[in-house]
N, C-alpha and C positions, 0 to 999 in steps of 0.2 A: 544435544541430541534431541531428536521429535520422535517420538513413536506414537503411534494411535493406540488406546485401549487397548485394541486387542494384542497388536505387535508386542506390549508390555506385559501385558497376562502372559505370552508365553514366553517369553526371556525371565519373565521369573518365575516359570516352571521348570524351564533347562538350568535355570541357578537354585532348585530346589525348593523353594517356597509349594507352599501348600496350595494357597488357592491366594486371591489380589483382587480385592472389594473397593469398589470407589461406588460411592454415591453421588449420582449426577445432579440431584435437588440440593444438595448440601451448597454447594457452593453458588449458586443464583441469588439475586438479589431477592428483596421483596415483592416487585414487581414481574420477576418473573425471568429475568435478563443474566447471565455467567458474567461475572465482577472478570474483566482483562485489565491488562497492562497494556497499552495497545504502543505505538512508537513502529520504528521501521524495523527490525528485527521480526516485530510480529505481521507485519504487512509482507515483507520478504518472505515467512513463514505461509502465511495464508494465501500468499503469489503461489507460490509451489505445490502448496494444495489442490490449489483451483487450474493449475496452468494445464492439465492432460481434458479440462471439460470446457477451457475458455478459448473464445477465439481472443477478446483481447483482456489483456488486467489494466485497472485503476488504482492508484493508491492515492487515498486523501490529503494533502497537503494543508499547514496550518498559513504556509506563507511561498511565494515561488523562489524555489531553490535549487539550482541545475546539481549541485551535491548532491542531495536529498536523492532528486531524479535521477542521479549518478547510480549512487547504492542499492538503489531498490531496483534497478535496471541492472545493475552485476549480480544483482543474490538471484534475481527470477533465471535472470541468461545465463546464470554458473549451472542449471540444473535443466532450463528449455527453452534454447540458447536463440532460438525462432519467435519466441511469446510476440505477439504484437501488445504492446505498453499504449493505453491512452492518459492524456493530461488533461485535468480543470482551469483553464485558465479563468478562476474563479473573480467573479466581478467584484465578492466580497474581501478582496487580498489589494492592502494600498499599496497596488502598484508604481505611485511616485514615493513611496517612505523615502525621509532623507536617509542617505547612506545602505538606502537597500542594494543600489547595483555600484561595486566598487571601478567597474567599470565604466560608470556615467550611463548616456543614453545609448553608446554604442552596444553597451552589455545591455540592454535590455530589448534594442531591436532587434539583439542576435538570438535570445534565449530560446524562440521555437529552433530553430536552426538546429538548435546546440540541442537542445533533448532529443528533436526527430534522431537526429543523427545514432542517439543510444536509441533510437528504436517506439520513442512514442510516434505512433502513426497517425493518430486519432486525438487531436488536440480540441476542444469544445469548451463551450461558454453554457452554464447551466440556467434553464430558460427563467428560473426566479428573474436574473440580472436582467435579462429581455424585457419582462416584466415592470420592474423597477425604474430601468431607463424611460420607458416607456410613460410611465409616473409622473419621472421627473418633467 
């Protein structure tokens, strides 16, 4: 279950409780930052937050994974089932890793395909890579 602050204040007013104290400096790092757990549950979590003020969502990916983009595109569209989903086709992800596409090269020519399809509309190359090729 997610409640916000407040939602929880009062669900444990209606279960009795007196009053429900959280301090919000307690838990930040030293630098200043809230210590998360982060992973897709909580990306799913923070889709659903943002999806009634965003025209589209991102979720960070450590490596390209049509799964990955699978579940985080069912947990946003269980809840706002329209969200427009964009993806990093991030330059720093070794896209040849042996044994990354079980499918050889035809899974990998297909993978925008296969995401658009759950609905990332907005596929993009983050300009560092631009950058860097550029370099090379």
């Amino acid at each position: 279950m997610t409640l916000s602050h407040a939602d929880a204040a009062a669900l444990a007013r209606e279960l009795g409780a007196a009053g429900v104290y959280f301090d919000w400096d307690q838990p930040r790092s030293r630098e200043g930052y809230y210590r998360i757990k982060g992973g897709l549950d909580y990306a799913v979590a923070r889709g659903r937050a943002f999806g009634p003020h965003s025209d589209m969502l991102w979720m960070e990916t450590s490596k390209p994974d049509a799964d990955e983009c699978a579940a985080f595109a069912k947990g946003v569209h269980a809840v706002y089932p329209h969200q427009m989903l964009c993806y990093n086709l991030s330059p720093s992800f070794n896209w040849d890793a042996p044994g990354r596409w079980k499918g050889g090269d035809a899974e990998l020519a297909t993978f925008q395909q296969r995401i658009g399809a759950m609905g990332y509309v907005w596929h993009f190359i983050t300009l560092a890579g631009f950058h860097t090729d550029g370099l090379a």
